[in-house]
C-alpha angles and dihedrals in degrees: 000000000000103000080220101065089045095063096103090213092053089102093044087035088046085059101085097064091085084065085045090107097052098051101052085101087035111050114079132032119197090239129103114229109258119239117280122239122191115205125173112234120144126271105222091067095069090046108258110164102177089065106103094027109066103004132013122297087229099082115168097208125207125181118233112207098207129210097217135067126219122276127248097237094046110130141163084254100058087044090058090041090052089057100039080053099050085050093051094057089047093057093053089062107106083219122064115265114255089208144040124212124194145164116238125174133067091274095037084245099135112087108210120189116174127179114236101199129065111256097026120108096001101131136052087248096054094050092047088046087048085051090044091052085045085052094053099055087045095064099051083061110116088239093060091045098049097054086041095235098126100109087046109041124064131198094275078059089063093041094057087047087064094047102261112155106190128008116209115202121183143155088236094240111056117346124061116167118187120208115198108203109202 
């Protein structure tokens, strides 16, 4: 079986192709990504008011310097489609999904991914291994693959392409960590 076609998110994730001609000038800077630093701080002092609703008040909160910029064609709209998309997918699965993934924010620019079952994405190393799988099935898109950035870019680096500014992963019980991606 090709690895590719089982990533549940390659359809969602092929998706983006369609914005493939309007990111050739948008797609690399020449800047590494600085190292990440999770601190905890709460969540409810920078106004989020989606903490305590649907994750933990108590967000630890790192900032991703990605290597893309957003795309042209990047709108509240295709950020909602990418993760309709992602939860369609999702729902064709003949398992339960372990995760929901939603867009929150006026301009759907808030990436929410909570864990569904008891166990799954409470602890800093299982959400950034969550974000590294995501990663995975990002770089096997066709738009990843044409501009040859599939061994650089990871999936925050998508998500900044579609004009996602901060990314919350949890477990939905105790953890919440809250990735800002500039």
């Amino acid at each position: 079986m090709d690895p590719r076609k089982s990533i549940p998110w390659r359809r969602a994730l092929a998706a983006l192709a369609v914005l493939a001609a309007a990111a050739v000038p948008a797609l690399a800077e020449d800047k590494p990504a600085p190292p990440a630093a999770a601190a905890p701080a709460p969540a409810t002092d920078d106004g989020d008011r989606h903490a305590g609703y649907y994750y933990p008040d108590n967000v630890t909160h790192e900032i991703y310097g990605a290597r893309a910029r957003v795309l042209d064609g990047a709108s509240r709209e295709r950020r909602i489609g990418f993760v309709t998309a992602i939860a369609a997918q999702q729902a064709s699965r003949p398992y339960p999904a372990k995760t929901a993934m939603f867009a929150k924010g006026t301009e759907a620019e808030k990436l929410i991914i909570v864990s569904l079952v008891d166990g799954h994405l409470n602890t800093i190393y299982r959400a950034r291994a969550a974000l590294a799988l995501l990663t995975a099935g990002a770089r096997t898109t066709p738009i990843f693959q044409q501009f040859e950035v599939e061994s650089v870019f990871t999936f925050l680096d998508l998500c900044k392409l579609l004009g996602f500014k901060q990314v919350t992963i949890s477990d939905g019980k105790e953890f919440a960590h809250q990735i800002e991606i500039r």
